[in-house]
N, C-alpha and C positions, 0 to 999 in steps of 0.2 A: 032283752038279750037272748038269742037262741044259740042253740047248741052247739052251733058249731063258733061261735063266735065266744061262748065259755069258753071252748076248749081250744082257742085261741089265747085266749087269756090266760090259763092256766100253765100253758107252755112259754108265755115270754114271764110268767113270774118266777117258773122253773129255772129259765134262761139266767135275769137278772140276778139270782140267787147264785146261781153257777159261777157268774162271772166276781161276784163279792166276794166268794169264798175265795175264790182262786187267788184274788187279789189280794186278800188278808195272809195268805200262805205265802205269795212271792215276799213280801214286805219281810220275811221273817225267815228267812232261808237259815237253816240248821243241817251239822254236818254229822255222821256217821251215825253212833245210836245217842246223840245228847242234843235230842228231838222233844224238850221240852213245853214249847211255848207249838209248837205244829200239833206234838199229841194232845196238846190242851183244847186247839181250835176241833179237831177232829173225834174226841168228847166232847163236846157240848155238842155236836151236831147230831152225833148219836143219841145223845139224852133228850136231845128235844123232838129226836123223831121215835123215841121208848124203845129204843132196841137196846138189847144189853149189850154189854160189852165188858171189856177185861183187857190190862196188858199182858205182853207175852214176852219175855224176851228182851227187859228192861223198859224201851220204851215201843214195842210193839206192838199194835192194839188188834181185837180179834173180835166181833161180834157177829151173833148169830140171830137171825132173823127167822122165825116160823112162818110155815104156809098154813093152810088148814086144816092139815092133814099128812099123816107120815110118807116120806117118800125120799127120793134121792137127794143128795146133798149138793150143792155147788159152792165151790172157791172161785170169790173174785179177790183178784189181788191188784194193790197200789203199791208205789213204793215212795216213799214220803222226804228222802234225804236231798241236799240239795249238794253243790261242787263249790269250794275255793278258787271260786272266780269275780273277780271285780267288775261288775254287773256296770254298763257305759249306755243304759237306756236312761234318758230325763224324763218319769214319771210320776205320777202322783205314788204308784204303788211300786218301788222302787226299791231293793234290796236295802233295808235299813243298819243292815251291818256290812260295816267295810271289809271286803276280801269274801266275799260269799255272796251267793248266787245262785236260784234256780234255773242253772243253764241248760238242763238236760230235761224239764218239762214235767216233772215230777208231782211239781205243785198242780201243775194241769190232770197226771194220774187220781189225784188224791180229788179233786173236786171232780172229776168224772165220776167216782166211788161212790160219793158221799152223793152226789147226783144220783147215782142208780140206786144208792140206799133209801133215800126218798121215795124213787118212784115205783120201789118193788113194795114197799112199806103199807103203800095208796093202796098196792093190787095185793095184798098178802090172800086177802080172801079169794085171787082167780087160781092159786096153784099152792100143788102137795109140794111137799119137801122142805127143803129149808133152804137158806144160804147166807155161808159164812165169807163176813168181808172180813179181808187182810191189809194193813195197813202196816207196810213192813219197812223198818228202818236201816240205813246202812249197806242198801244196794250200790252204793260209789268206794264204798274201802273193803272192809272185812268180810261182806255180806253180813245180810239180816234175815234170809231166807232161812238157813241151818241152824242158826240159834233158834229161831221161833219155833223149826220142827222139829230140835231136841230140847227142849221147851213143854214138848207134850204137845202142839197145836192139832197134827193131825191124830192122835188117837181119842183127844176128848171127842174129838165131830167127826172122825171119822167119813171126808168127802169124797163124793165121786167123782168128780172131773174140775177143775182151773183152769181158769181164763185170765188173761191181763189182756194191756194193751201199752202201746209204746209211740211215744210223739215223734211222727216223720216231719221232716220243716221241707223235705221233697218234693210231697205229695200235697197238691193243696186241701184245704180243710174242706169238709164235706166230702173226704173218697176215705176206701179203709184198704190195707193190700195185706195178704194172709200167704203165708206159705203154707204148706203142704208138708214137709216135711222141718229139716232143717233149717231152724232162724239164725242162730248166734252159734259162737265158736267156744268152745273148753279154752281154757288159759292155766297154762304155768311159769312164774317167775323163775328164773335163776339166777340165783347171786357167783361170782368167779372171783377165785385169788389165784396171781403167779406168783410165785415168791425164788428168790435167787439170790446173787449175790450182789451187792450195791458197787459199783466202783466210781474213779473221775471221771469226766468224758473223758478225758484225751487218753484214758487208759484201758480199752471196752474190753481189751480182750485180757484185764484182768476181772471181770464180771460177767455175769448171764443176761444184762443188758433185756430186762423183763419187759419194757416197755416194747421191744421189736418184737419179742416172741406175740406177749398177749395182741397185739398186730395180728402176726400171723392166723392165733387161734382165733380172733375175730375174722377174720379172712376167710376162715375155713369154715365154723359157722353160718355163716352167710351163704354159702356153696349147699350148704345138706339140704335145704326145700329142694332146689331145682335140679339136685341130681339123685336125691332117694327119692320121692315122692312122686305120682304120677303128675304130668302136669294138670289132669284133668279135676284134681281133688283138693280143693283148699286149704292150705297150710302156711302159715306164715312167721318168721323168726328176727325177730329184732333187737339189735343192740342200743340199748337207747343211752347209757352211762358207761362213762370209761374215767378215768380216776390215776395218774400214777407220776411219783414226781414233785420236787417244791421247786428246782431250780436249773437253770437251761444247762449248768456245766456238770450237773452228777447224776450218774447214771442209779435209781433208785432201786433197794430191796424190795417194793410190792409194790403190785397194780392190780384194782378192783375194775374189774367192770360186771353190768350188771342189764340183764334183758327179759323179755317175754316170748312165748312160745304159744300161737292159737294155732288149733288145730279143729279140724271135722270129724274124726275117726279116733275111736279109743286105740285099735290098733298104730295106728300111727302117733299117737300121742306117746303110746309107750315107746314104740320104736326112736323115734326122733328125742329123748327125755335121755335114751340109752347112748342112742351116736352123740348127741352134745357132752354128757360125760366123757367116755371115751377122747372127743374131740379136746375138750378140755384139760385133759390128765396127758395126753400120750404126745402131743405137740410138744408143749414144756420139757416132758422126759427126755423126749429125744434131745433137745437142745440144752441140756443140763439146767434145767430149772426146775420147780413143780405148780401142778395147776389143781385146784381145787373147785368141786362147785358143790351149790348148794338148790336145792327146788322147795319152790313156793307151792303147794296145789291151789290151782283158784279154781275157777265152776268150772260145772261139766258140759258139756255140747249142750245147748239149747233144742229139739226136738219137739215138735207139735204133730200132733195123733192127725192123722189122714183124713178120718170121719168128723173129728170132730174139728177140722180147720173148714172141713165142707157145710161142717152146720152155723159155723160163722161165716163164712161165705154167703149162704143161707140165709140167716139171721139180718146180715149188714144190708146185700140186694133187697129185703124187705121194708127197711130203715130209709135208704138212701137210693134205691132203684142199681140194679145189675148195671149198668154204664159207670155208675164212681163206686165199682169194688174191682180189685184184682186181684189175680195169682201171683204170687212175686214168685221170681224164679232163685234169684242169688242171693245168700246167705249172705249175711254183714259177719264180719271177721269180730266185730263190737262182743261182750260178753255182757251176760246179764244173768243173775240169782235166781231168777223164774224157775232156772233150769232144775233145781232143788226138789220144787213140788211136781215137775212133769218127768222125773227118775221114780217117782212115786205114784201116779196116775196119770191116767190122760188128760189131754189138754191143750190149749191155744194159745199163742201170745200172738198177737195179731198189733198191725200199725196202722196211727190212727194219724190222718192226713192233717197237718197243724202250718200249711205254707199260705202267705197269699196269691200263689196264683203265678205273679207277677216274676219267677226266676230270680230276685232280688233276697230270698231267703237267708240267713246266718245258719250255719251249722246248728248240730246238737254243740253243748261244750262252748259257744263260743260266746264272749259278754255280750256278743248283741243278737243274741237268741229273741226270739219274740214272738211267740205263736200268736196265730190268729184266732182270738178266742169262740167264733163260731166252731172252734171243733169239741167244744164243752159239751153243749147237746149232742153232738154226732156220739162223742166218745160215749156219753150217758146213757142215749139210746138204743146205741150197740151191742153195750155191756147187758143190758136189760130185756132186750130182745133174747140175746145169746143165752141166759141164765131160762126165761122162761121156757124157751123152745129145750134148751136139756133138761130142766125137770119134767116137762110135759112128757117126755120120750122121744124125743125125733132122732134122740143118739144109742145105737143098741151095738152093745160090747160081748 
């Protein structure tokens, strides 16, 4: 057997392993940070390849890999949690618990990782520095980014730049598309109460008839994107819950509803957080009622460093040839916890093409999500390219 036909070999053992793991992780989709039987498969991979490791952050894991010598550090991050969704694919590796589901690709994150932890592990001896993998839990509810980095994760290692990647069912598998700037959106929930006076129907105008007002303040609502905001600048404001009421002939004392607010601009995040207040409070007033609200902070804008989206850019052309990489131009209004450690250093979240090709894809989120698992190697490749070429120096800050 010659050389090139070893390292043929060694590449579909790589493969077949990528696609085992992947598959032992869908089988076993867990939700928020109660990622027991995931962080289990995800230890024992690390232990058999000797790299240490440690949780963070309940069930978040953190290991650090040496090179040969001291040098820069890099974050690669997964995110390991899966969505409450009833998974409608008949497979052997098949969501084994009902109402959950890796619909969002996650488990594909996570064997991309553990892919590139292998094959940084083989090359430890080509490059200085280190690099610490993140296998973070709870990217679908609370976040698990901020806990693990008030945790202590970034002052024990101390890293210079993060990378992730994220499953496009778009793009087909074997392409990778990087923005430049802005990826994801900031998000803040708000919860609204109108409270008044309840009366009969047949008697409105002995009552404040809360269920017309909170109308209106939803009305108005909806009006503040497209008339504060430029229309050139992505912002988006939705009521998704409204609530108010047990019976068609009485007019009732409180109505909840409750929505989300993504935004591209810190400035406009505050700005728009301040008119919905306002909006909320001063409608009711006027109509002798009152309105309350309340804010959720969720992540912050998702931003990727210019240089070092160029060095994935970079990295992936080298991987997969300049023809299946892109510059994406439009930011997904979607949110993502990455945004955590890139408030914190530079760094990349780039999308990794997971489609067959064929226009027939499922959404992210949807039960019949399905990547196509040749994007295992791409994604592992990627990640491993990207990580060498920044400890090497091709990235100067």
């Amino acid at each position: 057997m010659n050389g090139v036909e070893k390292e043929n070999d060694r590449i579909n053992v790589l493969y077949e392993e990528l696609v085992a793991v992947r598959r032992r992780l869908h089988a076993c989709p867990e939700l928020d940070f109660d990622l027991k039987e995931t962080a289990g498969i995800v230890g024992g991979q690390l232990d058999s390849l000797g790299i240490p490791w440690r949780f963070v952050a309940g069930t978040g894991i953190a290991a650090l890999l040496e090179g040969k010598e001291p040098g820069r550090t890099v974050l690669l991050r997964a995110d390991m949690d899966a969505l409450p969704v009833e998974e409608e694919w008949e497979v052997p590796w098949r969501s084994r618990y009902p109402g959950r589901m890796h619909a969002c690709g996650h488990d594909v994150h996570t064997a991309c990782l553990l892919g590139a932890a292998r094959r940084l592990t083989e090359r430890r001896a080509d490059f200085a520095g280190r690099v610490l993998f993140v296998f973070q839990p709870a990217e679908e509810t609370s976040g698990g980014a901020l806990p693990m980095i008030l945790d202590g994760l970034l002052e024990r290692t101390s890293p210079d730049g993060a990378f992730a990647l994220h499953c496009d069912p778009s793009r087909p598998a074997g392409t990778v598309g990087v923005h430049l700037g802005a990826v994801r959106a900031a998000s803040d929930m708000f919860d609204c109460v109108v409270r008044g006076r309840g009366t009969h129907g047949a008697e409105p105008h002995n009552g404040d008839d809360v269920i017309a007002v909170a109308c209106r303040v939803v009305g108005a609502l909806h009006e503040l994107v497209g008339r504060t905001v430029s229309p050139a600048e992505p912002a988006v404001l939705s009521v998704g819950s409204f609530h108010g009421g047990s019976a068609r002939n009485v007019l009732p004392e409180r109505v909840v509803f409750s929505g989300i607010l993504r935004t591209m601009k810190q400035e406009t995040r505050i700005a728009l957080k301040a008119r919905i207040r306002r909006t909320v409070m001063n409608i009711p007033d006027v109509l002798g009622a009152v309105g309350e609200v309340t804010f959720t902070e969720g992540y912050p804008v998702l931003v990727n460093d210019p240089e070092l989206a160029d060095l994935v850019l970079r990295a992936a052309a080298e991987v997969l040839g300049e023809e299946n990489v892109s510059v994406l131009m439009d930011p997904s209004m979607g949110v993502d916890d990455f945004s955590y450690f890139l408030q914190r250093m530079p760094g990349c979240y780039f999308m990794l093409g997971t489609g067959s090709g064929k226009g027939e894809d499922a959404p992210l989120h949807s039960p019949r999500f399905n990547p196509d698992e040749r994007c295992l190697a791409v994604g592992t490749d990627v990640l491993v390219r990207t990580a060498l070429s920044f400890l090497a120096g091709d990235y100067q800050k």
